[in-house]
C-alpha positions, 0 to 999 in steps of 0.5 A: 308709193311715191310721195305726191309732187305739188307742182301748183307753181311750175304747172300754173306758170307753164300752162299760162305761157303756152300760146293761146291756141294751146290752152282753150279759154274753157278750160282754165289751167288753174282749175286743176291745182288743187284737188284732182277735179275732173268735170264731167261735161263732155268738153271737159273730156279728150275722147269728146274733143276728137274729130269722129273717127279718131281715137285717143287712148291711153296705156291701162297700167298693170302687171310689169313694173307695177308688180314690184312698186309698193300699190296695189294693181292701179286698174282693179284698186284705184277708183279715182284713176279708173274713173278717169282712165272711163271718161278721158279716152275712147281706146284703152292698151293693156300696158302688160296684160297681153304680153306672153308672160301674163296670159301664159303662166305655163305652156298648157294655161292661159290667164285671161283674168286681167285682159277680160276686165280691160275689154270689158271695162272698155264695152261698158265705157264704149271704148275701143282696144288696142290689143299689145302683143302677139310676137315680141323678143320680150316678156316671154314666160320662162318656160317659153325661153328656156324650153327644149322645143323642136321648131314643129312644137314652137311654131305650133305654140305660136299657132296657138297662141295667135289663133287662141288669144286672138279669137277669144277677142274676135269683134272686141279688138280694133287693132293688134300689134301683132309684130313688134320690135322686130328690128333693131336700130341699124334695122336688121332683124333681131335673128339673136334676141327674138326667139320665133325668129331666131328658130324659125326664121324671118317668114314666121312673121309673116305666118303671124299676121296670117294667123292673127287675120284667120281668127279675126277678118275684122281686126286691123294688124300692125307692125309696131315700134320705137325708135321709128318715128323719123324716117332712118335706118329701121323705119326703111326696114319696115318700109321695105318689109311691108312693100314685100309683104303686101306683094305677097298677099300678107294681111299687114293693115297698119303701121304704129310709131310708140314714140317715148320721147325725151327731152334731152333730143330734139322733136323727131321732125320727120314724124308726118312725112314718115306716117303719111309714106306709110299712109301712102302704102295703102296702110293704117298708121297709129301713134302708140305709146307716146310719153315724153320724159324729162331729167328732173331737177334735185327736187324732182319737180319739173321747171315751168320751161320743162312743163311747157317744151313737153307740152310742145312735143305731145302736140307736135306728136298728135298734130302730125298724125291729124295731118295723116289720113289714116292715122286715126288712133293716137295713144298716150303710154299711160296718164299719169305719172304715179304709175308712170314705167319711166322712172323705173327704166330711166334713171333721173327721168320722169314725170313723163304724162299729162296728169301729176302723181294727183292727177292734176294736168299738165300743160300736155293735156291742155295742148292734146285738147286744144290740138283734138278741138281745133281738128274736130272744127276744120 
């Protein structure tokens, strides 16, 4: 495991500089400091400080990276974080543990194992879930990728997949991110990486959102990626996508920006007016994966500056989906940087989160609570 990083100072001198609207006085940055204390009282938590109606979640680690870090699965080992992950948030994301690879070890197997703990954790802790992902070019079992399947046998596969892992949650799921990362930055469709379209072509995307509505009415579908939070290239695709789709009766119901940001670019400022033209198709729209990484310094421990400018774009970020009508599902990519993906795909990057290795938090969890009390007031 990591080595803890006690960064008292640079957390302390952060949270004191941000802007008084930034750091409610109840909840008194240096209180956090030294062992990871946690109040139990309902103001203490983000999930009480949202307005009704509105969702904050988290990522729950497992699977992927993890497997290869030196800890056990943080969701069934760590007591300390699953308390946490129970009393912070009212929405859980399975990180991994709905991905292709997981739940489908071979083609005639599935493993629910670890996504019915999530969704069951989540009904005792009356929260809901977010459930990632249906069709994706990514993390698809290899004999899925390197199989010798006619288009019938693959579409039948998908069928399959979508009506089974989808019906199994029916009632349970609020939301499925059922298409993801179809395009690529230029926003053209990604016909060489993903697999069902590649072989089947671009309306087997359509098909997918067909299925998905047939083994849950109530779930809300969304298309969902990064490199989307401004208006360009690929977020005009999905904008022109979904005005086709919706022409053609398909059950498209949201639109989701991932938003892992870093700090080495500015904040993505058409944010809002990108959420609210999707709004204004009459869909739901969602912040999803959001971190915020940083190039660390030599010690690894972030500068107070640094803990401050992140702090500003967690709240930049929730605040332009407040402003949104329908944006009511606000997801943080886990929350805390001990089992935190970015310093295993980003190199130099981390400490992306609101809690430290010790769960002590950040001028980032302050800035999301003040910014969820402020909106719950108005």
């Amino acid at each position: 495991m990591r080595p803890v990083r006690f960064v008292t100072a640079a957390l302390a001198t952060a949270a004191l500089s941000l802007p008084l609207a930034a750091v409610p006085a109840a909840a008194d940055p240096s209180s956090d400091q030294g062992a990871a204390s946690h109040s139990n009282a309902r103001f203490d938590r983000l999930r009480w400080a949202a307005p009704d109606g509105f969702f904050v979640g988290t990522a729950v680690a497992g699977g992927g990276h993890h497997l290869e870090q030196d800890y056990p699965d943080p969701f069934t080992s760590d007591r300390e974080y699953r308390k946490i992950l129970g009393r912070q948030f009212n929405s859980v994301s399975p990180e991994n543990q709905m991905k292709w690879e997981y739940l489908r070890p071979e083609r005639d197997r599935y493993d629910f194992g670890a996504a019915d703990a999530i969704v069951d954790f989540a009904e005792r802790h009356h929260q809901v879930v977010r459930g990632h992902t249906l069709l994706w070019h990514s993390q698809n079992p290899e004999w899925l990728e390197e199989g010798d399947f006619s288009d019938e046998e693959l579409r039948t596969i998908l069928r399959e997949h979508i009506t089974t892992v989808v019906g199994r949650y029916a009632g349970r799921i609020q939301q499925w991110d059922v298409a993801n990362e179809i395009f690529d930055e230029q926003g053209d469709l990604r016909t060489e990486e993903n697999i069902w379209i590649r072989e089947l072509g671009p309306g087997i995307v359509a098909d997918a959102f067909r299925w998905a509505h047939q083994a849950d009415p109530e779930a809300k579908l969304f298309f969902n990626d990064y490199g989307v939070e401004d208006v360009n290239a690929k977020s005009d695709a999905y904008y022109e996508l979904v005005q086709d789709l919706l022409e053609q009766g398909v059950p498209v119901h949201g639109f989701s920006v991932q938003a892992h940001l870093s700090m080495r670019y500015g904040f993505p400022g058409g944010l809002e007016e990108n959420l609210r033209r999707f709004d204004e198709l009459g869909l739901e729209t969602a912040v999803t994966e959001l971190d915020v990484r940083m190039d660390l310094p030599e010690d690894g421990e972030p500068t107070a500056a640094q803990l401050r400018k992140q702090a500003d774009y967690y709240q930049r970020a929730l605040s332009a989906c407040l402003a949104v009508e329908d944006c009511n599902s606000f997801t943080i990519w886990g929350f805390t940087d001990k089992y935190s993906w970015v310093p295993v795909f980003f190199q130099g990057e981390g400490a992306a989160t609101v809690m430290t290795d010790d769960f002590r938090r950040k001028p980032s969890f302050y800035a999301l609570q003040a910014t969820l009390k402020k909106a719950k007031r108005k």
